[in-house]
N, C-alpha and C positions, 0 to 999 in steps of 0.2 A: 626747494626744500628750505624751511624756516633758518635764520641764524643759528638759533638754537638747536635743533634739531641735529643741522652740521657741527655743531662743535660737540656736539654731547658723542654723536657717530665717528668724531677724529678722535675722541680720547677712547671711546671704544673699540678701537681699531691700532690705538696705540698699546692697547691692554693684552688685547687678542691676538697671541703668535701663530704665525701663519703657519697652513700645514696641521692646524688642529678644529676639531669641529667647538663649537660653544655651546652649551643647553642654555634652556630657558630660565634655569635657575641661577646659574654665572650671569646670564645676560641682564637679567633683573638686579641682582649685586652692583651690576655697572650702569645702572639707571635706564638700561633699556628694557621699561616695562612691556607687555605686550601690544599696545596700540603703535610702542617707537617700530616697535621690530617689524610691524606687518608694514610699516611705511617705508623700513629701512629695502624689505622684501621687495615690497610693491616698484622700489624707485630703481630696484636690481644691484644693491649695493652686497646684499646678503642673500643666499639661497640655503631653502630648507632641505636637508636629507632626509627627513622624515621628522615623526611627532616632538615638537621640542627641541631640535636636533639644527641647527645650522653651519653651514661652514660662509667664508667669504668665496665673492664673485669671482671668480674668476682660479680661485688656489685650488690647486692639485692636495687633495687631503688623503690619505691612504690609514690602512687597519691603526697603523701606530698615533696617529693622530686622534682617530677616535678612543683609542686607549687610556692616552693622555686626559681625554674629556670625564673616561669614567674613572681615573685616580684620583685628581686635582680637583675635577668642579663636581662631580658624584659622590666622591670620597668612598668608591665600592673598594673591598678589598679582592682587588683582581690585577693579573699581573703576568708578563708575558714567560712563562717557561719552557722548560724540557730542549728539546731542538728548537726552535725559535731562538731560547734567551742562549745556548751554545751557538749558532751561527752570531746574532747581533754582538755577543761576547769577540768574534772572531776564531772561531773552530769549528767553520763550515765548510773548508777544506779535508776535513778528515772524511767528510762523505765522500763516499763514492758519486759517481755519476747515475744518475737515474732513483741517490736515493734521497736527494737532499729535500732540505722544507725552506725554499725560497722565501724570500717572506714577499717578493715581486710575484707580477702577476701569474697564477697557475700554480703556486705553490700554496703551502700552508702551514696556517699558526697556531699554536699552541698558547691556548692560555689559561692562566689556573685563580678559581676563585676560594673563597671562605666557605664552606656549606651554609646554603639558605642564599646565597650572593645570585641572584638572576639578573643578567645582562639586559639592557631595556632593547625594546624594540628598532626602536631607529639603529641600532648598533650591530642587534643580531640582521637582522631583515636588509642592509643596506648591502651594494654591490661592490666589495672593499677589491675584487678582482682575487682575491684568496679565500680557501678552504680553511674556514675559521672551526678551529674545537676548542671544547671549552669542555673545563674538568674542576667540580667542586670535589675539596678532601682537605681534611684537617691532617694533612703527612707528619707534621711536625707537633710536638705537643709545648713545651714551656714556651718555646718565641716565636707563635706563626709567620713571623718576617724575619728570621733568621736565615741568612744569605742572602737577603733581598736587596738591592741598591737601584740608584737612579743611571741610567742610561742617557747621552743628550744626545739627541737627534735634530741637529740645526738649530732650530728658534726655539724647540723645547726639550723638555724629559719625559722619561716611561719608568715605571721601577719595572725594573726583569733582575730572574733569578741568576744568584753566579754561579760561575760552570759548576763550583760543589753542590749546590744545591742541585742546578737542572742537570747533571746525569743521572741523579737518585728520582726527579721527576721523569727521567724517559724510562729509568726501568723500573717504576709503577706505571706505568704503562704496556708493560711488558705482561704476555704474549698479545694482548688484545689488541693494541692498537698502534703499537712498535717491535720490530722485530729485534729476538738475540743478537743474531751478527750486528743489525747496525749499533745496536747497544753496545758490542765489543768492538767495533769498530770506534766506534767514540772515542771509547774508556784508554782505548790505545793511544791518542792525541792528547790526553788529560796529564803530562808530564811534571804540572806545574802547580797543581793542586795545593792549598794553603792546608797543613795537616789539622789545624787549630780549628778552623771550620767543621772540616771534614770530621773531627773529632766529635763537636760540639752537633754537627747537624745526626750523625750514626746513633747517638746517645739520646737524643729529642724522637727518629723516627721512631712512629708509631707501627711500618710496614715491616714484619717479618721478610718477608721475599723481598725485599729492597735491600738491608742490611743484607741478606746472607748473599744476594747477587750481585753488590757494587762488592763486597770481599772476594768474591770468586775471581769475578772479571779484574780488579785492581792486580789482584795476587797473580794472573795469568798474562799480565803486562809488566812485573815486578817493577811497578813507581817505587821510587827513590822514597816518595815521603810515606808509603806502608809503613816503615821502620820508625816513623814518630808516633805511633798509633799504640793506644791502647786500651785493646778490645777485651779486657778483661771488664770495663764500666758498660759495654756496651749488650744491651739483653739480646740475645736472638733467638731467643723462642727456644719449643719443644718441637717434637715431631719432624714429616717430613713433606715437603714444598715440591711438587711438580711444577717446573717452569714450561718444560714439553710434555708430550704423551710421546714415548717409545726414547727419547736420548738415554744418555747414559746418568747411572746415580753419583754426588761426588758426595763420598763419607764423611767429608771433615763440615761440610754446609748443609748434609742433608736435602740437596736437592737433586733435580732431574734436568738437565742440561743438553741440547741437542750437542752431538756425536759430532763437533764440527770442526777439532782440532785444537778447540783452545783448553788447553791445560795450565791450573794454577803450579805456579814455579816456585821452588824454594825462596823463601823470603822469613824477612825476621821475623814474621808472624803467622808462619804457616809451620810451626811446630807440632 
């Protein structure tokens, strides 16, 4: 390989944190047009994952890596939530056994985009060893990245949602594609919730059944910080929300709740 060649492939490799895939459009930024990259290919320096899509020779690159590719050098707005960004937060303990979403192999990820945001091909189609979902919704209305922050994972970052945000992502999800108990099961490890947030993210959602079921499930854990809350700013709709078919109705939320022993408890805000 030319001098050139090699010096141009050590600064792009001193660029490129390991552990993350590159697209062709980063790689071009860093002077590896596509004639450098099929030679960087060719000489086994670099390997493709698919169209666009490389990682280096030899590194173990897993879902979070390619995530990293569609924030930073895609600039997609997509972002690791719900149970995913609650376990990488460290509240994957609160699951039970058999229910959790590993983000290692055999388990799976949750990620949330913008409506209109499609994942590219080498990203969905690649073999990351996890059960990748992916959910576009505008949940939030004034600051679609309100809760949102950087996560570092070794040599780089991910933005995932914080716990205030992704328990209100797991129960929009709710009943379809996550279950009530684990949703209360959650909400019960959630001891430490920033009220201010919490405040600010209740007031932005756009979800009826999310407001009225993170108040249920909060009120039926009595957190300390319910008492900083107030839910006189916060709309919750008219009418009434079946969460289950056949639970029980509760009168003050107006929903329909499986029969499953969780009762909201007196609390400053359950007047």
């Amino acid at each position: 390989m030319a001098s050139e060649s090699r010096s141009k492939l050590n600064r792009l490799l001193r660029a490129w944190p390991q552990g993350t895939v590159a697209v062709s459009r980063w790689l071009e930024s860093q002077g590896a047009y596509q004639q450098l990259v099929h030679e960087y290919e060719k000489s086994g320096w670099i390997q493709r994952i698919g169209q666009g899509a490389y990682v280096r020779a030899g590194d173990t690159v897993e879902w979070s890596g390619g995530l990293h590719a569609l924030q930073e050098q895609m600039k997609l707005s997509v972002h690791a939530g719900a149970k995913t960004a609650l376990q990488m937060r460290g509240y994957a303990h609160f699951l039970p056994m058999g229910m959790g979403t590993g983000t290692g192999a055999g388990g799976s990820v949750s990620l949330f985009g913008a409506p209109g945001t499609r994942l590219p091909a080498w990203f969905r189609q690649h073999d990351w060893g996890v059960e990748l979902r992916y959910c576009t919704t505008k949940l939030f209305t004034d600051d679609p990245d309100a809760g949102l922050s950087k996560k570092e994972l070794g040599k780089f970052d991910v933005t995932v949602s914080a716990p205030e945000r992704a328990i209100m992502e797991v129960l929009y999800l709710v009943p379809a594609e996550e279950s009530f108990e684990e949703a209360a099961l959650l909400m019960e490890g959630l001891t430490t919730l920033r009220p201010r947030l919490v405040q600010s993210l209740l007031e932005q959602c756009r979800s009826v059944k999310v407001k009225r079921l993170f108040m249920f499930l909060a009120e039926s854990c009595n957190h300390a910080w319910l008492k900083k809350l107030d839910l006189s700013k916060v709309d919750f709709g008219k009418g009434k929300r079946m969460i289950v078919k056949g639970g029980r109705f509760d009168t003050k939320y107006n929903i329909t709740v499986p029969d499953s022993g969780f009762e909201r408890k007196a609390s400053a805000n359950s007047a």
